[in-house]
C-alpha positions, 0 to 999 in steps of 0.5 A: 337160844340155839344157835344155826348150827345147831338148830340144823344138827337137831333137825338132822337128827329129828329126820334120820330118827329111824321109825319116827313118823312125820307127826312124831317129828314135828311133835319133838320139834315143837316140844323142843321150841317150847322149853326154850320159850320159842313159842311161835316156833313151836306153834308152826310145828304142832300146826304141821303135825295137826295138818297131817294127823288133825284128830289127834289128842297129843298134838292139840294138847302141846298146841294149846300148851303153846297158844297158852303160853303166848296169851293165844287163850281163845285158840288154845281153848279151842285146841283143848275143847277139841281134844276133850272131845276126842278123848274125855278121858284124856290126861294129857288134855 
């Protein structure tokens, strides 16, 4: 579990990344949250990152990822239907 102050310093750096977009950021973030099992955490991040940029196959699949790991099978089924939609061929979904 990090603590504040770190959770500060990483979304620090995640914002003074030079050429990282909003999406790229949240998508870090959410990563992040996720490999310490803070899936509510990164749920909220991939939600933001889908609210900017909603048809990308990236941010579906993490949030499905994420949704997967917390039982959320309904949601996460969605995520991924969506993304295979866009990209059949996709890998990552």
């Amino acid at each position: 579990m990090l603590t504040r102050g770190r959770e500060t310093a990483s979304l620090y750096q995640d914002i003074v990344k030079p050429r990282q977009t909003p999406v790229m950021a949240h998508i870090s973030r959410g990563v992040q949250y996720d490999e310490i099992g803070q899936h509510e955490l990164a749920i909220d991040e991939f939600l933001a990152a889908k609210e900017l940029e909603p048809d990308t196959v990236e941010v579906l699949s993490h949030l499905a990822a994420a949704l997967g790991a917390l039982g959320r099978f309904v949601e996460a089924d969605r995520a991924i239907d969506k993304a295979l939609f866009l990209d059949p061929m996709s890998v990552q979904a």
